[in-house]
Backbone as JSON Lines, residues from 0, in Angstrom:
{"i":0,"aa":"X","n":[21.66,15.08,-62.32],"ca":[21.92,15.96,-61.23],"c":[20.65,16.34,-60.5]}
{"i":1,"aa":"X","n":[19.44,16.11,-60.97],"ca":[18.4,17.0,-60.67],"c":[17.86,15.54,-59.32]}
{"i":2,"aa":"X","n":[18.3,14.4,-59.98],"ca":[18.16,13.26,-59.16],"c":[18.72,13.15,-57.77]}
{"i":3,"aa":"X","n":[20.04,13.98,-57.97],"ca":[20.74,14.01,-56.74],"c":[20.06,14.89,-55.68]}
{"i":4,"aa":"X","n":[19.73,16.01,-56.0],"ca":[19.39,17.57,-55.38],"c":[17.9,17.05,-55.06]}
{"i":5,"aa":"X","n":[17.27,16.11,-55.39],"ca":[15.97,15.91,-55.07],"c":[16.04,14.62,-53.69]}
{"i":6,"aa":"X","n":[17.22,13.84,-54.02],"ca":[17.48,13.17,-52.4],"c":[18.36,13.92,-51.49]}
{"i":7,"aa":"X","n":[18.81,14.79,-51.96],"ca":[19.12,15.26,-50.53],"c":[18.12,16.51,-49.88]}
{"i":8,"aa":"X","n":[17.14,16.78,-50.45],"ca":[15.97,17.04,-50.23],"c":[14.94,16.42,-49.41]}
{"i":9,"aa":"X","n":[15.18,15.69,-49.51],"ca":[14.62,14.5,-49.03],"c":[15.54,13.92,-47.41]}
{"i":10,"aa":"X","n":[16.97,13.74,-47.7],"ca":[17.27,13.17,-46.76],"c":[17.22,14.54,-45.81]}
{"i":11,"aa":"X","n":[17.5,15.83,-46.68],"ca":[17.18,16.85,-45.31],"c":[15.89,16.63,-44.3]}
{"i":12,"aa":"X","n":[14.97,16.8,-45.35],"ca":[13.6,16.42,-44.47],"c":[13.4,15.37,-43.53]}
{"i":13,"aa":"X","n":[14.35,14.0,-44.17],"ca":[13.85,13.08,-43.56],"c":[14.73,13.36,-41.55]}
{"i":14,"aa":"X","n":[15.88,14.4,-42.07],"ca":[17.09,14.64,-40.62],"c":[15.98,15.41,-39.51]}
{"i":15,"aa":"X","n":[15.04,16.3,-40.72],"ca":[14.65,17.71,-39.69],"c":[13.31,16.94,-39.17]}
{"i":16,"aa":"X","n":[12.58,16.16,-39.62],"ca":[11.37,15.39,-38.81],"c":[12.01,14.69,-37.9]}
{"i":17,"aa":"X","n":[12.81,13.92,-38.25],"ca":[13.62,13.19,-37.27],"c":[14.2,13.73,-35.92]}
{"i":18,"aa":"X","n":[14.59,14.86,-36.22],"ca":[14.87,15.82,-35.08],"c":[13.66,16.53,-34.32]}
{"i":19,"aa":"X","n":[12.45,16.39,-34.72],"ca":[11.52,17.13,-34.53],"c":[10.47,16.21,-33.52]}
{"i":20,"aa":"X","n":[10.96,14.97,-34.14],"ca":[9.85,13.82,-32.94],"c":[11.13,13.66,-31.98]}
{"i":21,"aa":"X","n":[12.69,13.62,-32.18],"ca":[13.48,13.51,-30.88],"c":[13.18,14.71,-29.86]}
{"i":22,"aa":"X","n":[13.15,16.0,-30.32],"ca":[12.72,17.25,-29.48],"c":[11.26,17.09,-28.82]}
{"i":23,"aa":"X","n":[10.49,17.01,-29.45],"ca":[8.87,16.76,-28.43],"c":[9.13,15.38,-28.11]}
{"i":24,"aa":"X","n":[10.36,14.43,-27.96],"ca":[9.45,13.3,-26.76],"c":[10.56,13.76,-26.3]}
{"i":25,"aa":"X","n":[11.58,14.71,-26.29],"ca":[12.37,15.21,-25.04],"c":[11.65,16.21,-24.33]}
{"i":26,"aa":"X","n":[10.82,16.72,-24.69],"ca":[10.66,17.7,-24.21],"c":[9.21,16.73,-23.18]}
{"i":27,"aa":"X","n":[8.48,16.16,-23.79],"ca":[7.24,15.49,-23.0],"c":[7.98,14.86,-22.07]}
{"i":28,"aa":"X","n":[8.89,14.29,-22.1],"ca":[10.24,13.45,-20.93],"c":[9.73,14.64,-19.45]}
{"i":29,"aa":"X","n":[10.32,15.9,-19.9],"ca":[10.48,16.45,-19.12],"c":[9.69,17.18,-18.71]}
{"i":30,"aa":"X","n":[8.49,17.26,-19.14],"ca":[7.77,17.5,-18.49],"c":[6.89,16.82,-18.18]}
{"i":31,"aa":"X","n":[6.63,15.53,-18.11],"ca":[6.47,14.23,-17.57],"c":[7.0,14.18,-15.94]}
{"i":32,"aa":"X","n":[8.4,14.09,-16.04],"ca":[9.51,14.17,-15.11],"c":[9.13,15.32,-13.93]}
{"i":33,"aa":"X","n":[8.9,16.75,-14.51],"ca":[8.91,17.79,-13.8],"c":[7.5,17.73,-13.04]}
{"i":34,"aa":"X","n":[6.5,17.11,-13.4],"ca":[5.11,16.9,-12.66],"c":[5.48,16.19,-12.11]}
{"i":35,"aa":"X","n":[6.05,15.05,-11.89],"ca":[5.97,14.12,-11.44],"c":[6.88,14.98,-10.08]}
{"i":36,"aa":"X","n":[7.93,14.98,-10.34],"ca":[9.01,16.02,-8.92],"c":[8.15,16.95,-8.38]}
{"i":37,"aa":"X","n":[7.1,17.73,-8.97],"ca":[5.91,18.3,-8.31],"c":[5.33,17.77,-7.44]}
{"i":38,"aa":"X","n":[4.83,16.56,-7.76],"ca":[3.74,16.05,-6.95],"c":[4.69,15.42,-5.46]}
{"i":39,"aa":"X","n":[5.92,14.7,-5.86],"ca":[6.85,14.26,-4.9],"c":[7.42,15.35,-3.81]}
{"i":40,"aa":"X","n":[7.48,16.28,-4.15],"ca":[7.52,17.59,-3.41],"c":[6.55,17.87,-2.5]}
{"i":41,"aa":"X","n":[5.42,17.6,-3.23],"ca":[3.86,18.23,-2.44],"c":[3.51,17.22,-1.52]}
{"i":42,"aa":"X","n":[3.69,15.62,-1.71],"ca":[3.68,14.89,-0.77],"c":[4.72,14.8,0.09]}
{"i":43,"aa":"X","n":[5.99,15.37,0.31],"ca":[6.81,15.57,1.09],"c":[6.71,16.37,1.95]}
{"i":44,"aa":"X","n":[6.13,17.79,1.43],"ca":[5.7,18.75,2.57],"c":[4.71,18.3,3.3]}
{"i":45,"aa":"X","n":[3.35,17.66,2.61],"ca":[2.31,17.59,3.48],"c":[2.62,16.52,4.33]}
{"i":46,"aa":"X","n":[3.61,15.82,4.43],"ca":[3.68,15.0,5.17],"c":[4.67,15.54,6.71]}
{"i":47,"aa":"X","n":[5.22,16.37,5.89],"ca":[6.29,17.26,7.17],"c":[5.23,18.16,7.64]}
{"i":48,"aa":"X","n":[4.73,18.86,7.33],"ca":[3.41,19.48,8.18],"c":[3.0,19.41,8.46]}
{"i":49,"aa":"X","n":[2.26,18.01,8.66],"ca":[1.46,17.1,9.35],"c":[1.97,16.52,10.77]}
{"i":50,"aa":"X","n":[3.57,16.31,10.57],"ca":[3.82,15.71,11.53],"c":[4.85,16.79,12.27]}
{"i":51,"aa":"X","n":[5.24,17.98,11.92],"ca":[6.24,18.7,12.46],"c":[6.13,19.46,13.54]}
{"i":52,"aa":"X","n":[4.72,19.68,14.16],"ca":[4.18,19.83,15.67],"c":[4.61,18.61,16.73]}
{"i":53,"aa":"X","n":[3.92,17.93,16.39],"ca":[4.19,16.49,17.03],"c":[5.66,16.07,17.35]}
{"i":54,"aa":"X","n":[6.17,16.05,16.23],"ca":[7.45,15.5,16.45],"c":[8.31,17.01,17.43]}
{"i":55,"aa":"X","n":[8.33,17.4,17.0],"ca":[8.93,18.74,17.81],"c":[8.61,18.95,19.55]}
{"i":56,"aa":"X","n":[7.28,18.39,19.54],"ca":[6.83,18.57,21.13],"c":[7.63,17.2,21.41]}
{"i":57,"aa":"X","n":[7.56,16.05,20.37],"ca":[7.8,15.27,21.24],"c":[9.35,14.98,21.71]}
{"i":58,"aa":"X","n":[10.2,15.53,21.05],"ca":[11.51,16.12,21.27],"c":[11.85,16.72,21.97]}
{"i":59,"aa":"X","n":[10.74,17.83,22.44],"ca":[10.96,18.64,23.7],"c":[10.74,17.86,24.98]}
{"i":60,"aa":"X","n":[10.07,16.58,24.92],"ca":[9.35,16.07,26.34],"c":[10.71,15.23,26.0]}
{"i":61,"aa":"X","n":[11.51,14.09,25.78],"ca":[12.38,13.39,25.23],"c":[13.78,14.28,26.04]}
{"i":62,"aa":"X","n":[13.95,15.61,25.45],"ca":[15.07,16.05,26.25],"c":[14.76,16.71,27.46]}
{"i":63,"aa":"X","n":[13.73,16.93,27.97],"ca":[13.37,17.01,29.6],"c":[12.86,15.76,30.41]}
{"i":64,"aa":"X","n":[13.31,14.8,29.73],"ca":[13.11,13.12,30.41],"c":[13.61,13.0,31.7]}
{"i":65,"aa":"X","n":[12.95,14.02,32.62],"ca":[13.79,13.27,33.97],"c":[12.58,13.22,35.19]}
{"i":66,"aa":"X","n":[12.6,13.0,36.55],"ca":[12.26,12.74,37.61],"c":[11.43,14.08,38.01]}
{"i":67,"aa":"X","n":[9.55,13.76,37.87],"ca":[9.02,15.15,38.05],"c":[9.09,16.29,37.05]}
{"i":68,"aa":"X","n":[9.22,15.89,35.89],"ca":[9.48,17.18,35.22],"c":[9.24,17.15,33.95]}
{"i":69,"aa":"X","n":[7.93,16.42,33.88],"ca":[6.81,16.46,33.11],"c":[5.55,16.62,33.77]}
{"i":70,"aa":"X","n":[4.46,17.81,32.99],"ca":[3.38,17.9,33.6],"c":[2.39,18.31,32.45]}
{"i":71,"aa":"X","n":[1.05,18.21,32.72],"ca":[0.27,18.89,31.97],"c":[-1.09,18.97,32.53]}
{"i":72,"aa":"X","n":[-1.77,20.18,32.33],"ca":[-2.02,21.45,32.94],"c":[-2.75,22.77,32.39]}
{"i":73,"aa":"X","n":[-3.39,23.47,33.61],"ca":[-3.6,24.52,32.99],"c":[-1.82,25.35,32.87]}
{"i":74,"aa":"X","n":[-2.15,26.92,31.85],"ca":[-0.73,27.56,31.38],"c":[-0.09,27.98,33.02]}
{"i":75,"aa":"X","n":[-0.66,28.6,33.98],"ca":[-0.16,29.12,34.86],"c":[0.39,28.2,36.16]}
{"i":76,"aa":"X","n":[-0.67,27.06,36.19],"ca":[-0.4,26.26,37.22],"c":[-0.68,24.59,36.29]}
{"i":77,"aa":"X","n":[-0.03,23.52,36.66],"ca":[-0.28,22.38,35.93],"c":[-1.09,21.98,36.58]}
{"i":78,"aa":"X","n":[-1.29,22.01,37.9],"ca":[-2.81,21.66,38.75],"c":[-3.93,22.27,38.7]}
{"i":79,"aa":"X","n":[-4.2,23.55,37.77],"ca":[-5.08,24.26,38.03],"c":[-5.89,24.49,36.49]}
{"i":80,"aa":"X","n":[-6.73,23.84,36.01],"ca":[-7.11,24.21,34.46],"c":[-7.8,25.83,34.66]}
{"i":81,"aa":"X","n":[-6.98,26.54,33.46],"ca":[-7.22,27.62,33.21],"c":[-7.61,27.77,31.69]}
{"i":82,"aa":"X","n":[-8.17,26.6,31.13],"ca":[-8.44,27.38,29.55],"c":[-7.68,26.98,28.06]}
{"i":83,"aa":"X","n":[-6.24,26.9,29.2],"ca":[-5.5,26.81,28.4],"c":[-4.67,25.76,28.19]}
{"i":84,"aa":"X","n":[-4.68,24.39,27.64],"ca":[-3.81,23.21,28.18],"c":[-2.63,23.49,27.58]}
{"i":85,"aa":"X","n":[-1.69,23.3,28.55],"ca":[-0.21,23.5,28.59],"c":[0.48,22.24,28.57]}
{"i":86,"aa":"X","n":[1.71,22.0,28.36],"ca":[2.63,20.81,28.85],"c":[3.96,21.95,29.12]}
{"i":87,"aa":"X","n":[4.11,21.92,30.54],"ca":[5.09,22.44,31.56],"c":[6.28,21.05,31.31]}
{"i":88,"aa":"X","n":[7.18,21.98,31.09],"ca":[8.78,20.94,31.16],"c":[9.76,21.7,32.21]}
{"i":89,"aa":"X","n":[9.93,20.89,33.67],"ca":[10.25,21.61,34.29],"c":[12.0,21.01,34.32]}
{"i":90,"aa":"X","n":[12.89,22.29,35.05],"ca":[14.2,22.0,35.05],"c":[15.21,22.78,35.66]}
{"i":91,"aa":"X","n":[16.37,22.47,36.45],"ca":[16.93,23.45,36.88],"c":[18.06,23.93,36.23]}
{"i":92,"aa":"X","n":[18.63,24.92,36.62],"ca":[19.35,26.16,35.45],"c":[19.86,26.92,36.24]}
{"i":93,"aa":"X","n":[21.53,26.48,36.6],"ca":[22.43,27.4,37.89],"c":[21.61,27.2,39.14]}
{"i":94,"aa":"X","n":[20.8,26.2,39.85],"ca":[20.18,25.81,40.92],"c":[18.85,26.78,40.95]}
{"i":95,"aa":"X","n":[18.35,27.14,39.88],"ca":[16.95,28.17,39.81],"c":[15.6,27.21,39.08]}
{"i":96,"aa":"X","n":[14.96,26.99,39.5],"ca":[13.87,25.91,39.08],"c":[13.22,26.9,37.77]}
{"i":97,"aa":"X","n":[13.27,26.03,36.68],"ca":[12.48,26.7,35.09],"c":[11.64,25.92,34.86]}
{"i":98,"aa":"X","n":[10.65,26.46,34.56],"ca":[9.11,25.88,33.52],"c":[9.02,26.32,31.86]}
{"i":99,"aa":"X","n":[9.5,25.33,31.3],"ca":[9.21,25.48,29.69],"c":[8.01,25.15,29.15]}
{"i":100,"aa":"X","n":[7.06,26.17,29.08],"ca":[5.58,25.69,28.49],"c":[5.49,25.87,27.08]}
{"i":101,"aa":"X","n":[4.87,24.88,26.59],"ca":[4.09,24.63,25.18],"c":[2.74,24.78,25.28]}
{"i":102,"aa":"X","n":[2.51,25.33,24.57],"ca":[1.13,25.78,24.5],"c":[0.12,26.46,23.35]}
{"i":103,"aa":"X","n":[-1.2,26.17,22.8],"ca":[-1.96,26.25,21.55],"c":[-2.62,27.9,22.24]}
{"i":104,"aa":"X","n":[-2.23,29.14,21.64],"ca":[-2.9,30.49,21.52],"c":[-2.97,30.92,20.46]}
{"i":105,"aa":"X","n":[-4.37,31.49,19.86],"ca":[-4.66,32.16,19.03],"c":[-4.19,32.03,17.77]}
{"i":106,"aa":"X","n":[-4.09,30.63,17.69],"ca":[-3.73,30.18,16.28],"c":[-2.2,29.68,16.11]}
{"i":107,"aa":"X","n":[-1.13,29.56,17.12],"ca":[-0.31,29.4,16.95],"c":[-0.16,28.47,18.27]}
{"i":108,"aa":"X","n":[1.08,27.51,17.78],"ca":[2.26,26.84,18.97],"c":[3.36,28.11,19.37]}
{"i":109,"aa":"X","n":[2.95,28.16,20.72],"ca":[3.56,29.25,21.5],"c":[5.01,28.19,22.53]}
{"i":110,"aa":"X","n":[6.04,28.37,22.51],"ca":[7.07,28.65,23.39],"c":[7.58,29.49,24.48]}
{"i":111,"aa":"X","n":[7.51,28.85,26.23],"ca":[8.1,30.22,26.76],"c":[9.04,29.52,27.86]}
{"i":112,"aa":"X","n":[10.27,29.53,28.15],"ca":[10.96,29.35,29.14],"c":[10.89,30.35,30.69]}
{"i":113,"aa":"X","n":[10.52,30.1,31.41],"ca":[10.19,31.24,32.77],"c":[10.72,30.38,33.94]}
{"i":114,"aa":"X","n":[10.54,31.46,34.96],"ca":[10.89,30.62,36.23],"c":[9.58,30.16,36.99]}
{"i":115,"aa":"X","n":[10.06,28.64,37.32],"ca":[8.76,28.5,38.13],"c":[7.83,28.74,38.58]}
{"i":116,"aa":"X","n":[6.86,28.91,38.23],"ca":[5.52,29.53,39.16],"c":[5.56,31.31,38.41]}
{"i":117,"aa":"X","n":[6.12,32.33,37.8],"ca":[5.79,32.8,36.55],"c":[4.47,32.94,36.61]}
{"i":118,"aa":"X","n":[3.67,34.21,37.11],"ca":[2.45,34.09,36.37],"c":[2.43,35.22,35.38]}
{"i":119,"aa":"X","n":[2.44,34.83,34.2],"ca":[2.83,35.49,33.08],"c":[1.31,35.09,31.73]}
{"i":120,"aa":"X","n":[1.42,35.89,31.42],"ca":[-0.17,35.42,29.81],"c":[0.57,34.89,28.75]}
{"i":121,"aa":"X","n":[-0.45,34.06,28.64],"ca":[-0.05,33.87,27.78],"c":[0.59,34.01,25.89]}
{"i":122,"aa":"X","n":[0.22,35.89,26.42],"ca":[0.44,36.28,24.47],"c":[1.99,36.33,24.69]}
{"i":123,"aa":"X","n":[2.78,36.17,25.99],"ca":[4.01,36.86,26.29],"c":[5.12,35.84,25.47]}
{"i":124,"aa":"X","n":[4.59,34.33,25.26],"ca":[5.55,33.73,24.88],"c":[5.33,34.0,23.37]}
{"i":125,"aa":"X","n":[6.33,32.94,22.76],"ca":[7.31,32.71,21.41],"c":[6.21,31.89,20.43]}
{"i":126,"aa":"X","n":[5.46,32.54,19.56],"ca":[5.12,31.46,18.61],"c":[6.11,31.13,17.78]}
{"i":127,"aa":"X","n":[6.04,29.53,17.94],"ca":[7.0,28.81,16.93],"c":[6.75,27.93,15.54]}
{"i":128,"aa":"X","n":[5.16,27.75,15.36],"ca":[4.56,27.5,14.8],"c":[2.82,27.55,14.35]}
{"i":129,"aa":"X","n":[2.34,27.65,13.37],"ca":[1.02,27.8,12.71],"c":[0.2,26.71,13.19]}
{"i":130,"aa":"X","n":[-0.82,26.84,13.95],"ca":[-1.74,25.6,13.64],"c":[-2.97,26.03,14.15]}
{"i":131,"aa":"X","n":[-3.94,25.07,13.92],"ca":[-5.62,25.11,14.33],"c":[-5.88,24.45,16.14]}
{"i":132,"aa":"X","n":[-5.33,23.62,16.27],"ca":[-5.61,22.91,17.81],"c":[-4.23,22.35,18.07]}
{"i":133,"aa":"X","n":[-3.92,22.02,19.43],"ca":[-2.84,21.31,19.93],"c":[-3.65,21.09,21.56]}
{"i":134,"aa":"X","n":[-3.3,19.77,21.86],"ca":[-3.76,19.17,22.7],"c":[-2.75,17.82,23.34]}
{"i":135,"aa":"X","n":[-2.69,18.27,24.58],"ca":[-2.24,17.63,25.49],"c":[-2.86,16.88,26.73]}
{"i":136,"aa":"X","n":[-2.32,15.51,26.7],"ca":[-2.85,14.64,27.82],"c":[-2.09,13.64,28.69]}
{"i":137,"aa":"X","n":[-2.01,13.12,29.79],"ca":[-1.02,12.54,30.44],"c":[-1.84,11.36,31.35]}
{"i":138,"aa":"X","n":[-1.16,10.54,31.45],"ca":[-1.44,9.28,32.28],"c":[-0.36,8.3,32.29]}
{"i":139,"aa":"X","n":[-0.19,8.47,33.32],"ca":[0.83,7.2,33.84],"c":[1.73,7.11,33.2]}
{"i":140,"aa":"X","n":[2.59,8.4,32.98],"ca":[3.86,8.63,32.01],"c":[3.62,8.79,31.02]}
{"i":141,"aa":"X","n":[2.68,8.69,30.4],"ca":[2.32,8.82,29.17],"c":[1.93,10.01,28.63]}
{"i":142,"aa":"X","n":[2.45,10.63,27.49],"ca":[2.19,11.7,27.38],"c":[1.51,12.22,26.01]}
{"i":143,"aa":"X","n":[0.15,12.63,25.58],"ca":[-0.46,12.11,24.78],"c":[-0.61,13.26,23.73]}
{"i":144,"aa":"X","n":[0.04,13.8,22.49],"ca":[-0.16,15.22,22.37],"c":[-1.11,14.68,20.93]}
{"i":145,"aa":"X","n":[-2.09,15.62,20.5],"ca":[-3.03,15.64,19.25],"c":[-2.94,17.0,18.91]}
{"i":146,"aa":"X","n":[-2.6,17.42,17.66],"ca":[-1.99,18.8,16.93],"c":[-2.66,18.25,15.37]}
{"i":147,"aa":"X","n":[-3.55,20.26,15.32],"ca":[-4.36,20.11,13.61],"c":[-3.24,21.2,13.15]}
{"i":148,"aa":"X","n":[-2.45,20.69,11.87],"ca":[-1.93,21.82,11.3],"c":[-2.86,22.66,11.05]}
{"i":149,"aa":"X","n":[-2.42,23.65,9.93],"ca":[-2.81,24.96,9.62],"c":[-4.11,24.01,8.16]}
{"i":150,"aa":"X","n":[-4.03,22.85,7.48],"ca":[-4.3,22.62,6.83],"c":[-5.97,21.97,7.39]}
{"i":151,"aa":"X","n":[-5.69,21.7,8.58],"ca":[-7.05,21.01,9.21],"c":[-6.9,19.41,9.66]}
{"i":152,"aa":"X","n":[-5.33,19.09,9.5],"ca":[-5.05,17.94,9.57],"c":[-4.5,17.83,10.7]}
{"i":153,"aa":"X","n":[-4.78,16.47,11.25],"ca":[-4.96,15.66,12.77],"c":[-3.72,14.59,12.64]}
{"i":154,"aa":"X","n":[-2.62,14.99,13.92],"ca":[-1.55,13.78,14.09],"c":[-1.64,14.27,15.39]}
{"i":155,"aa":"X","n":[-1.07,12.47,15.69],"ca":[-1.04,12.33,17.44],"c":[-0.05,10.99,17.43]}
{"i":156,"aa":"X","n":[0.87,11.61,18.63],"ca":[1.78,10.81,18.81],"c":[1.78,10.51,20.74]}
{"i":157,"aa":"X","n":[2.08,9.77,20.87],"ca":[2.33,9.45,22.48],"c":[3.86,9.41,22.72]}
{"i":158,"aa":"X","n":[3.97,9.95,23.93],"ca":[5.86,9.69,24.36],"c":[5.75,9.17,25.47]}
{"i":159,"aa":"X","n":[6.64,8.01,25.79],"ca":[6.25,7.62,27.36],"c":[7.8,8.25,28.01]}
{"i":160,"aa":"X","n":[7.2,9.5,29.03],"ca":[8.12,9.85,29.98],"c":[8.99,8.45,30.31]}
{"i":161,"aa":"X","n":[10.06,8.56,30.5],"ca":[10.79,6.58,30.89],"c":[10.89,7.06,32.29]}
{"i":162,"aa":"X","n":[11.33,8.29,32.4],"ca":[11.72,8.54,33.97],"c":[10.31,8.09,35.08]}
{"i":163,"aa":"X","n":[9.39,8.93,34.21],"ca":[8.2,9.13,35.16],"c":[7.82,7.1,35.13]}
{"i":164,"aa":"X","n":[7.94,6.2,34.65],"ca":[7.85,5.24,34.34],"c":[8.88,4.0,35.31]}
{"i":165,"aa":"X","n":[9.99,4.5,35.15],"ca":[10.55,3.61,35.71],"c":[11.67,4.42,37.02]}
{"i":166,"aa":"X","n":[11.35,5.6,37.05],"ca":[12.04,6.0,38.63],"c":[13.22,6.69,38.27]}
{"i":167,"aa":"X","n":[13.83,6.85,36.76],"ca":[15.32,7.0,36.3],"c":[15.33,8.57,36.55]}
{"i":168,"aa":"X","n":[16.31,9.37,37.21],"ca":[16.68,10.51,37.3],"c":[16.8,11.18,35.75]}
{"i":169,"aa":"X","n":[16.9,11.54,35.17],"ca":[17.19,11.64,33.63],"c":[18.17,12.75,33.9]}
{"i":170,"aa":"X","n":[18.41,13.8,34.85],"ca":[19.67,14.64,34.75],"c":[20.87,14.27,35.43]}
{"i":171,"aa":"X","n":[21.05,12.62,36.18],"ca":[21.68,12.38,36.2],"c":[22.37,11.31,35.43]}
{"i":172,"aa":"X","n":[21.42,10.75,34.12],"ca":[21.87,10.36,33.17],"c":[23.04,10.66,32.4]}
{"i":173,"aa":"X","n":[24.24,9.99,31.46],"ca":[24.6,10.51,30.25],"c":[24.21,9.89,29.53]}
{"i":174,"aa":"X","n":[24.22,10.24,28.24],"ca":[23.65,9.99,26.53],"c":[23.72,8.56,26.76]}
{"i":175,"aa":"X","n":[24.78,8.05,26.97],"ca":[24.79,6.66,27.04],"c":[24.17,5.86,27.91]}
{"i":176,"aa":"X","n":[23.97,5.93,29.15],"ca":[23.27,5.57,30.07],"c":[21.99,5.62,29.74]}
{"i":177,"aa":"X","n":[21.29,6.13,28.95],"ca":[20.13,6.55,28.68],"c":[18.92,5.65,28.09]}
{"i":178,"aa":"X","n":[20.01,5.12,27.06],"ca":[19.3,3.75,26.44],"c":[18.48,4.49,25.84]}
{"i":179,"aa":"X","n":[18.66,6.11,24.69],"ca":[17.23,6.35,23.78],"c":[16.53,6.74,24.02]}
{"i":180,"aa":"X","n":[16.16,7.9,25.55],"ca":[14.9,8.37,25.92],"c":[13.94,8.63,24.93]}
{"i":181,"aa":"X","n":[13.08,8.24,25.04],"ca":[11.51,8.56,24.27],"c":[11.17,7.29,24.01]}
């Protein structure tokens, strides 16, 4: 009897080590796993923050795609540098001419919808986002924006106005007619 009580002594031990290397490489699994979803996370944001100025302006120039109604500029006048480079998206609204400016103040991407010609400061508009620089440039439809997030990081994307390019009205476009502006 003493033979018996001494293997199952044994086979206990041999269940509870056994259970003891299945628990730490489950547990190293997961936290293996969980760094790893860390780091996949962290390169997901920095990559959306990098590019989420950019893409956003360039969405805004994309749905004001029409005839004349892209500019860039000083904030008050697009012909007049004041300091401040703007990209004016102009448009009409119940037959009233609007200027939607984007614009880099005091540390932020500022938003402001006004009426034409508006001489308004610029602390008056909407910050919509954090960043270090935003910069705007234009040639021959082309519309050239360079934005440093908050991190110190540099993206630049170009949009080619199609209207300013090929003559197309863009508000008398529909979706379909459009062929994809940007």
């Amino acid at each position: 009897m003493r033979r018996g009580g001494r293997q199952h002594n044994i086979e206990g031990a041999f269940v509870l080590v056994l259970f003891a290397i299945f628990a730490v490489t489950v547990i190293a699994v997961l936290a293996l796993g969980a760094n790893s979803y860390r780091r996949l996370v962290s390169r997901d944001n920095d990559a959306y923050n990098r590019r989420i100025i950019t893409s956003y302006v360039a969405a805004k120039i994309r749905s004001s795609d029409a005839v004349e109604s892209v500019e860039v500029g000083g904030f008050v006048n697009a012909k007049t540098e004041d300091g401040v480079k703007t990209l004016h998206l102009y448009r009409n609204i119940d037959g009233e001419p609007y200027d939607e400016r984007i614009y880099f103040y005091d540390g932020h991407v500022y938003e402001i919808l006004t009426v034409k010609g508006s001489n308004i400061k610029p602390q008056e508009g909407y910050p919509i986002l954090d960043a270090q620089a935003l910069d705007f440039s234009m040639e021959d439809g082309v519309v050239k924006v360079t934005a440093k997030d908050t991190e110190g990081r540099e993206n630049h994307i170009t949009v080619s106005a199609r209207s300013l390019l090929n003559g197309v009205k863009g508000s008398d476009m529909s979706e379909e007619d459009s062929g994809g502006v940007g």
